[in-house]
Backbone as a ProteinNet text record, in pm:
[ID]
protein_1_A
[PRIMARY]
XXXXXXXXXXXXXXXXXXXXXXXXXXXXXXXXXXXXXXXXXXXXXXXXXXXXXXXXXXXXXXXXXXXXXXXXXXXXXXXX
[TERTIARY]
-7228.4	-7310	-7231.8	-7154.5	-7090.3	-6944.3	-6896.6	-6775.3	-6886.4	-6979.5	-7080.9	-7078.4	-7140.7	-7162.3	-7027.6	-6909.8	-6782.2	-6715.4	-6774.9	-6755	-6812.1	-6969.8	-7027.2	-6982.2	-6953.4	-6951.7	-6831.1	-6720.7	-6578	-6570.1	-6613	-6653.9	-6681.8	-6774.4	-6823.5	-6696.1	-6671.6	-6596.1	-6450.7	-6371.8	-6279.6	-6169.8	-6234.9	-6155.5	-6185.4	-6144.9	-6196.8	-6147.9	-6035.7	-5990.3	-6074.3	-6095.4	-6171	-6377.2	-6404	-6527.2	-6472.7	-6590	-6654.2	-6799.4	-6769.6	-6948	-7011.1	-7023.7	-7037.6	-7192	-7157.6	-7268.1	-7352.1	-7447.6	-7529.7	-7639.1	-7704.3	-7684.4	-7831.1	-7979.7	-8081.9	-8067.8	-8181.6	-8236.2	-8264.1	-8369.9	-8395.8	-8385.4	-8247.8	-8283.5	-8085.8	-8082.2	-7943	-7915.1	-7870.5	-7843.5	-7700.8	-7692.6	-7588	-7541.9	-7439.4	-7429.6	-7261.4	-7310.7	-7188.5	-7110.2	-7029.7	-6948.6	-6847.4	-6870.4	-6746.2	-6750.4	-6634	-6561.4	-6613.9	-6647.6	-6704	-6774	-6636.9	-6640.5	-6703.1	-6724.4	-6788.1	-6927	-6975.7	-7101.1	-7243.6	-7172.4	-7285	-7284.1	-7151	-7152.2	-7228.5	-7237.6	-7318.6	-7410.3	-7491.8	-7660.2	-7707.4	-7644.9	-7671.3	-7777.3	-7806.8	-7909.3	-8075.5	-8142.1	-8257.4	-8276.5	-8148.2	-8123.5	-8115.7	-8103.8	-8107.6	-8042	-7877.7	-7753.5	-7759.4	-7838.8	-7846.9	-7969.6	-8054.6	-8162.3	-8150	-8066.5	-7997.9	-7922.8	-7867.7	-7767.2	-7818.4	-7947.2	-8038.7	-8079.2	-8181.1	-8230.6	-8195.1	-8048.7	-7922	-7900.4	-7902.8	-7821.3	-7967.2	-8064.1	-8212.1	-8233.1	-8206.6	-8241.7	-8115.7	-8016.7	-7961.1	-7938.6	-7999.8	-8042.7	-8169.8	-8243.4	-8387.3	-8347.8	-8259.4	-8226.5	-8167.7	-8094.7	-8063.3	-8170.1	-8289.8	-8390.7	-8356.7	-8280.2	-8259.2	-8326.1	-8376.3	-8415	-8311	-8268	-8126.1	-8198.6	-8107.1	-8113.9	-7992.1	-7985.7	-7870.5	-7904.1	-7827.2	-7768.7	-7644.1	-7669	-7521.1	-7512.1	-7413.5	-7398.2	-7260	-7260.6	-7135.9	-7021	-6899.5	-6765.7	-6769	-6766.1	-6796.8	-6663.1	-6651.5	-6552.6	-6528.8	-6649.7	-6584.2	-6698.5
-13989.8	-13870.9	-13747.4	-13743.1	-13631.9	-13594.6	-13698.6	-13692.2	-13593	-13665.5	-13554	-13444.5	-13417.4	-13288.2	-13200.1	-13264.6	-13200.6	-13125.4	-13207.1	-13210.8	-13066.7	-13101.4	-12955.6	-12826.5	-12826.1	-12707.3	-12649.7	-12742.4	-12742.6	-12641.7	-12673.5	-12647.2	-12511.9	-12419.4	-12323.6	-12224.1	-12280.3	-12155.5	-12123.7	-12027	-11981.2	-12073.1	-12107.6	-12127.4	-12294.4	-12375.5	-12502.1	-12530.6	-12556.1	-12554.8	-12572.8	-12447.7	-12415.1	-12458.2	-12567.5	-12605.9	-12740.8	-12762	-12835.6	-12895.3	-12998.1	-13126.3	-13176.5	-13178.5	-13264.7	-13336.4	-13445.7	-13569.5	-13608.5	-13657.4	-13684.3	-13739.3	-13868.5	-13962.6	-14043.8	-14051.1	-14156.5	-14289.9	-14365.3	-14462.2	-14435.6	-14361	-14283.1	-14106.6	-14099.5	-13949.1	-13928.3	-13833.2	-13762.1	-13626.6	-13604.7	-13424	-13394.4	-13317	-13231.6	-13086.9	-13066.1	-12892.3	-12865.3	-12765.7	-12732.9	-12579.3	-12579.3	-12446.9	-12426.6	-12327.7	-12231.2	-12083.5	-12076.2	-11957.5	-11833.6	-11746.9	-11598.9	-11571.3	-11546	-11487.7	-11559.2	-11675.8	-11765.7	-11848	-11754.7	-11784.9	-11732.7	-11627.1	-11576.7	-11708.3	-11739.1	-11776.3	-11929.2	-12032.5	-12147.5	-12102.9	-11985.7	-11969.6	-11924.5	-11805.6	-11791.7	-11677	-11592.6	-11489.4	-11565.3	-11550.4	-11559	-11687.2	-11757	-11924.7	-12033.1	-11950.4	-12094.3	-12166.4	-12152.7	-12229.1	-12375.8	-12312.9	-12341.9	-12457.7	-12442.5	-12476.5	-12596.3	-12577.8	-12675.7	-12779.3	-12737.3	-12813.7	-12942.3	-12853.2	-13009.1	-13029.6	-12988.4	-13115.9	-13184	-13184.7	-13295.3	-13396.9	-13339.4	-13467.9	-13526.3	-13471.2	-13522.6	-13676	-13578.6	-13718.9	-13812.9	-13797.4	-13903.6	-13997.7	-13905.5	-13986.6	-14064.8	-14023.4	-14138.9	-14245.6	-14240.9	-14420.8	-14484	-14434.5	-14511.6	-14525.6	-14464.5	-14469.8	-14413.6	-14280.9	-14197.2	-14008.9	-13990.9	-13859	-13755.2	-13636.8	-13592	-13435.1	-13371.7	-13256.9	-13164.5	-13064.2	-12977.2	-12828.2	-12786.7	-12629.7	-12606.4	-12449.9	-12415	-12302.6	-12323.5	-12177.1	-12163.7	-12071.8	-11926.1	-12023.4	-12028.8	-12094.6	-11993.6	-12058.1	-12004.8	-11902	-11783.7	-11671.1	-11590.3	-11614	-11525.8	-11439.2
-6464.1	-6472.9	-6426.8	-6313.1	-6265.7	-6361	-6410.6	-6521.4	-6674.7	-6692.2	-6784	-6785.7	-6641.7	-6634.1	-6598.4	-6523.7	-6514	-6648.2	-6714.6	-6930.4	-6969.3	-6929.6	-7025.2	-6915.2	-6803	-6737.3	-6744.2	-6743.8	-6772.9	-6907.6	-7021.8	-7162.4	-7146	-7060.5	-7051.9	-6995	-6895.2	-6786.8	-6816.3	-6786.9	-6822.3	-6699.8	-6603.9	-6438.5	-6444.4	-6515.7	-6475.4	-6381.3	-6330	-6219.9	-6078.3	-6061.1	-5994.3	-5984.3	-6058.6	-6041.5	-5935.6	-5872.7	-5754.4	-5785.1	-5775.2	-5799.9	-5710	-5583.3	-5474.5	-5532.8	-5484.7	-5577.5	-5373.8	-5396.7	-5298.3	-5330.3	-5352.9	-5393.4	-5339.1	-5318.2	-5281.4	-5361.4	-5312.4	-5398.1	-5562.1	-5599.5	-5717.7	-5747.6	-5653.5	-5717	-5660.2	-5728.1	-5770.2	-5746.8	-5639.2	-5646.2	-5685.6	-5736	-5767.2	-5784.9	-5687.9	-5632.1	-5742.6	-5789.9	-5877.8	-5870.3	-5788.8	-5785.2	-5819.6	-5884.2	-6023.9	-5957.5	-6045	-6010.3	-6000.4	-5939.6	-5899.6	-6067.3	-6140.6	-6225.5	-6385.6	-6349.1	-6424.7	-6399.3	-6329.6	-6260.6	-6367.6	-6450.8	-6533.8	-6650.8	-6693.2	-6841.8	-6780.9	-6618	-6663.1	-6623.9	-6565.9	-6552.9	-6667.7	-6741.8	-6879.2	-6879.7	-6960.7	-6961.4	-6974.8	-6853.3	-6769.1	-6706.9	-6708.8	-6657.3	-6756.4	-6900.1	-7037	-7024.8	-6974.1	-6989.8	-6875.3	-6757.5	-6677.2	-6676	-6760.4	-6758.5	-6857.4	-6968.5	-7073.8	-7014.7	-6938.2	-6828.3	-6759.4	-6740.3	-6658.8	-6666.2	-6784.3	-6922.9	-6978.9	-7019.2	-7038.3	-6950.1	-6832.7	-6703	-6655.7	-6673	-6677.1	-6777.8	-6917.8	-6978.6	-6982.7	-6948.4	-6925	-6814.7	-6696	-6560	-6626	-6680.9	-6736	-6799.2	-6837.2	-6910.4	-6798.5	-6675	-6540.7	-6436.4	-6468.6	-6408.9	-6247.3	-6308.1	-6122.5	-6199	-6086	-6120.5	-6059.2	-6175.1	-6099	-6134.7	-6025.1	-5963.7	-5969.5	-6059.8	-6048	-6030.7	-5886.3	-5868.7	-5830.7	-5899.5	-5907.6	-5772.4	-5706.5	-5584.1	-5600.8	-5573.7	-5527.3	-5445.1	-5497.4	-5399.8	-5282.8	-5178.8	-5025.8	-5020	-5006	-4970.9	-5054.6	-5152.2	-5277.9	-5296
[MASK]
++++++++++++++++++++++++++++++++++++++++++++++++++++++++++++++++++++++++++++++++

Protein backbone atom coordinates (compact mmCIF):
# COMPACT_ATOMS: atom_id res chain seq x y z
CA UNK A 1 0.00 0.00 0.00
CA UNK A 2 2.71 2.59 0.89
CA UNK A 3 4.88 1.52 -2.42
CA UNK A 4 1.13 2.60 -4.11
CA UNK A 5 0.79 5.48 -2.84
CA UNK A 6 4.77 6.39 -3.06
CA UNK A 7 3.70 5.68 -7.03
CA UNK A 8 0.77 8.15 -7.43
CA UNK A 9 2.37 11.00 -5.34
CA UNK A 10 5.80 10.48 -6.81
CA UNK A 11 3.83 10.88 -10.36
CA UNK A 12 2.52 14.29 -9.27
CA UNK A 13 5.50 16.27 -7.76
CA UNK A 14 8.36 17.84 -9.36
CA UNK A 15 10.78 16.91 -5.94
CA UNK A 16 10.33 13.16 -5.60
CA UNK A 17 13.11 12.95 -3.78
CA UNK A 18 12.10 14.72 -1.30
CA UNK A 19 8.60 12.88 -0.33
CA UNK A 20 8.35 11.07 3.10
CA UNK A 21 5.46 8.22 4.04
CA UNK A 22 5.67 7.36 7.58
CA UNK A 23 3.21 4.27 7.80
CA UNK A 24 1.64 3.63 11.42
CA UNK A 25 -0.09 0.79 11.43
CA UNK A 26 -3.47 -0.83 14.04
CA UNK A 27 -5.25 -3.98 13.89
CA UNK A 28 -7.81 -2.62 11.14
CA UNK A 29 -6.80 0.65 10.29
CA UNK A 30 -3.77 2.31 8.43
CA UNK A 31 -2.49 5.80 8.77
CA UNK A 32 -0.48 7.44 6.54
CA UNK A 33 1.40 10.94 6.80
CA UNK A 34 2.88 12.08 3.49
CA UNK A 35 5.40 14.96 3.17
CA UNK A 36 6.52 16.68 -0.03
CA UNK A 37 8.28 19.35 -0.89
CA UNK A 38 7.22 23.10 0.06
CA UNK A 39 6.77 23.70 -3.35
CA UNK A 40 4.77 20.71 -4.34
CA UNK A 41 2.34 20.87 -1.78
CA UNK A 42 -0.31 22.59 -4.06
CA UNK A 43 -0.01 20.12 -7.07
CA UNK A 44 -0.95 16.77 -4.31
CA UNK A 45 -3.87 18.80 -2.46
CA UNK A 46 -5.04 20.09 -5.75
CA UNK A 47 -7.61 23.03 -6.21
CA UNK A 48 -10.28 22.74 -3.20
CA UNK A 49 -8.60 19.24 -2.03
CA UNK A 50 -9.63 17.01 -5.39
CA UNK A 51 -6.11 15.63 -5.87
CA UNK A 52 -5.98 15.00 -2.48
CA UNK A 53 -9.20 13.65 -2.04
CA UNK A 54 -8.62 11.17 -5.22
CA UNK A 55 -5.63 10.09 -3.45
CA UNK A 56 -7.63 8.49 -0.70
CA UNK A 57 -10.28 7.11 -2.41
CA UNK A 58 -7.69 5.07 -4.20
CA UNK A 59 -5.64 3.82 -1.13
CA UNK A 60 -9.25 3.44 0.44
CA UNK A 61 -10.47 1.07 -2.00
CA UNK A 62 -7.61 -0.77 -2.11
CA UNK A 63 -7.20 -1.03 1.69
CA UNK A 64 -11.01 -2.68 1.36
CA UNK A 65 -10.00 -5.77 -0.37
CA UNK A 66 -7.26 -6.19 2.71
CA UNK A 67 -9.94 -5.47 4.93
CA UNK A 68 -7.83 -2.40 6.78
CA UNK A 69 -9.35 1.00 6.80
CA UNK A 70 -6.58 3.57 5.68
CA UNK A 71 -6.09 7.08 6.41
CA UNK A 72 -4.09 9.64 4.43
CA UNK A 73 -2.61 13.30 5.27
CA UNK A 74 -0.42 15.29 3.80
CA UNK A 75 1.74 18.07 6.09
CA UNK A 76 4.37 20.55 5.41
CA UNK A 77 8.31 18.95 5.68
CA UNK A 78 9.20 20.39 9.15
CA UNK A 79 11.63 23.69 8.39
CA UNK A 80 10.33 24.69 5.40
Amino acid sequence: MKELLYYLVSSLVDHPDAIVIRESSGQKNVAYMVQVDPEDMGKVIGKSGRVANALRILLRAAGGLHDKGIWVDFIRRPGH
